[in-house]
N, C-alpha and C positions, 0 to 999 in steps of 0.2 A: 780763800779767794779763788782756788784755783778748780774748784764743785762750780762757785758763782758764773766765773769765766765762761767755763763749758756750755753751763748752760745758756748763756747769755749766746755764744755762738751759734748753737744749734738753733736756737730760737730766731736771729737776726738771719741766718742764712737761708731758712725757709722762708722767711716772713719778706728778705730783701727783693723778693719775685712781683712781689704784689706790691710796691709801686707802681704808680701810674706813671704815664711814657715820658708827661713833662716831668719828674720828680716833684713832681708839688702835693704826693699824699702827706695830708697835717703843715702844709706852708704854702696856704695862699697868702697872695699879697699883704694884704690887710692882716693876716696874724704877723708875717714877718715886718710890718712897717709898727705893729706895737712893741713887738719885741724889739725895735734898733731906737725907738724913739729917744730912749734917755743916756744911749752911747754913744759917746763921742767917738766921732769919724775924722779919720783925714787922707788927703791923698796918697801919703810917706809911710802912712801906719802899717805896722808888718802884723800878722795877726793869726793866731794857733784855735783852730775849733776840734776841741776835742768830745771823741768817742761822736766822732761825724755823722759817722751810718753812712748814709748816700749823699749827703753835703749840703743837704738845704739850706745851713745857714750860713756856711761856706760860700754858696752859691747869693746870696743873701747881699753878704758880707764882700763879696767878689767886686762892684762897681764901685765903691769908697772907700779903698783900702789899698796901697801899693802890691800886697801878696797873704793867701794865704795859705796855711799846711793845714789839713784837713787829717786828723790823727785818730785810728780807729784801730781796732782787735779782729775784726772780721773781714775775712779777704772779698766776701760774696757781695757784701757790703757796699766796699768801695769800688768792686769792679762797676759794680749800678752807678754809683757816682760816675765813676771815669766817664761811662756812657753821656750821663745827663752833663756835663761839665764838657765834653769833645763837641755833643749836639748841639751848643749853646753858643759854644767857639767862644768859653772863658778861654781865657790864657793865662791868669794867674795863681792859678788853683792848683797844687801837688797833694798827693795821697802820699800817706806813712804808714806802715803796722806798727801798731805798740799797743802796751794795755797803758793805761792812764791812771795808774798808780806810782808806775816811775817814767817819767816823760824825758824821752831820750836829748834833753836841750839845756843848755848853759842856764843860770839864774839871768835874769833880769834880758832872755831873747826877745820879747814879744811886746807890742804895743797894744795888744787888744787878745782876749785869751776867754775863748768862750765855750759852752755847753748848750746845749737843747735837748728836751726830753730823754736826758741817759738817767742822771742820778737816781730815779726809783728804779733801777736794773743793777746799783753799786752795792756792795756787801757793806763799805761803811762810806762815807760820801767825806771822812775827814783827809785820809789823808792826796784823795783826789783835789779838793781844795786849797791845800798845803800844796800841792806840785802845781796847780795855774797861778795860786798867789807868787812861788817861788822865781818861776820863770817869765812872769810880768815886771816889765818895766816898771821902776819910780816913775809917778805918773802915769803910768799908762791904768787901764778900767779891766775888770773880769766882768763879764755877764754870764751868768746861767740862768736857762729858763728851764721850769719844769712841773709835771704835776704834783700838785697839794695836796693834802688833808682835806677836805670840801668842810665836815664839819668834826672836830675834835671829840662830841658826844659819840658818833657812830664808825671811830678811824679804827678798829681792830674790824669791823665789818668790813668796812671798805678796802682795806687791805686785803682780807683774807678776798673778797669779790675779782680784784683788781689779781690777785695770783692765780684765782682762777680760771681767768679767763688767760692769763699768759704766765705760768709758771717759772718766766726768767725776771718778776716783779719781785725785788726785797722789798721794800716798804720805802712810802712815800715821807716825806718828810712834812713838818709845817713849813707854813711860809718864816715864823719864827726865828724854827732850827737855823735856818738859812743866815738869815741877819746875824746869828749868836755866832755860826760860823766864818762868816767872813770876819767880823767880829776877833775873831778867837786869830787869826789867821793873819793879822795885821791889815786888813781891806776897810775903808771908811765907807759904809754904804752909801751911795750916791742916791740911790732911788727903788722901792721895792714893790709891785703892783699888782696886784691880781686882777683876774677875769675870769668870769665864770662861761661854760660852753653846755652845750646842747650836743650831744654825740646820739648817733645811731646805734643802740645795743647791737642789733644784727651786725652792721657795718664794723662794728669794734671786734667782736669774737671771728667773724671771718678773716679779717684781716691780721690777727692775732692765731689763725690757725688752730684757735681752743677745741680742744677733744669733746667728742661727743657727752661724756658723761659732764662733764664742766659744764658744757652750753645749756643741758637740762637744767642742771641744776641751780643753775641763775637764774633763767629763765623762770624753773619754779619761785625761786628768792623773791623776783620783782614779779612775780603775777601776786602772790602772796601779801608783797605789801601793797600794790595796787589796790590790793580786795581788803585791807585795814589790817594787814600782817606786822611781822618784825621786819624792822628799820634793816636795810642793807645796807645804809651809806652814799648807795647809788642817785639817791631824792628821782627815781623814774616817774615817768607819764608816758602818754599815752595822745597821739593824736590820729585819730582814726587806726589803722590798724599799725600804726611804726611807733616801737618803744622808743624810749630816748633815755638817758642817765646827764646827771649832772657830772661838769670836770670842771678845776677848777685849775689856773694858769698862772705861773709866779716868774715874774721879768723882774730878775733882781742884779742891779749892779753896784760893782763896786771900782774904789779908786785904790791904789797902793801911791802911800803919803812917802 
């Protein structure tokens, strides 16, 4: 876990620069109003978003919620939050260090205990799921969103794609795995959804930071299959001269009975 970690830091601490000023790279409106759609909100609700990054669903999550703890491993991280959370003038929004495999909080603190886009960066996504189930309230819901599998025929391509272009990628899960876990975990699935996206190749490796030899080499991947090559995973086109990759999006929550 602690190879995983590292590099997970190195990676998020370069990467936490290129944010844009509103924090809204990967959380426009419209993606965060399908991500909260099927969680219950309330005024009183206390609520734990872990492996934050710079808080955008913290930030999200900030107008219908009494408070929340935005709980992260990287300090570069959250200092970009603190910024976008001061500039905002939230008020109920705190930063914590921890890694999110032991989450520094009592069983049953939290009314609402969430993730976005970490679990394909976790070495194993169990017993992270095990510490938000743990420290959610009876009653209260887990949501994590994250990227999928797009198609299970080409998911060792599209891993090995998806690590290259950012070497802090362990592997993406099904949407499945997900259910089996909460599942596994004592969480009664409330709702599990996917959505497919249109990403910018360029826009993704620059902002991922990927090494010159990596961006070749994809690049070659999907010209390759562009021209009737081997399957990358990626399902790429082409409109005019901007590639684009398919991503696929799992807003899954859960209730603890």
């Amino acid at each position: 876990m602690s190879n995983t970690l590292e590099r997970n830091q190195r990676a998020f601490t370069g990467q936490s620069q290129g944010f844009s000023r509103d924090g809204e790279t990967y959380a426009d409106a419209e993606g965060l109003a399908w991500m909260l759609k099927d969680l219950p909100v309330s005024p009183d609700a206390e609520a734990l978003d872990v492996a934050t990054g710079t808080g955008e669903f913290a930030r999200a999550l900030a107008p219908h919620v009494a408070s929340v703890v935005g709980l992260d491993a990287t300090d570069a991280m959250m200092e970009q939050g603190k910024k976008f959370v001061e500039g905002a003038g939230i008020e109920n929004i705190v930063f914590r260090k921890r890694i999110v495999q032991e989450l520094p909080f009592e069983d049953e603190t939290f009314d609402i205990v969430s993730s976005r886009y970490a679990f394909h960066h976790f070495a194993d996504p169990k017993p992270v799921i095990s510490e938000m189930a743990r420290v959610c309230k009876t009653g209260g819901h887990v949501i994590i969103v994250d990227i999928v599998v797009p198609d299970a025929s080409t998911a060792a391509e599209y891993q090995y794609y998806e690590w290259l272009c950012d070497p802090s990628h362990t592997r993406c899960l099904e949407a499945e795995e997900f259910q089996s876990y909460f599942r596994l975990f004592g969480l009664q699935v409330v709702s599990a959804r996917t959505r497919p996206l249109a990403e910018e190749l360029i826009e993704w490796m620059d902002f991922s930071l990927t090494e010159k030899k990596g961006r070749e080499e994809i690049l070659r991947a999907v010209r390759g299959e562009l021209d009737g090559g081997p399957k990358t995973g990626l399902s790429p086109r082409e409109e005019g001269s901007t590639l684009f990759f398919r991503q696929t999006d799992l807003s899954i929550v859960g209730r603890k009975p």
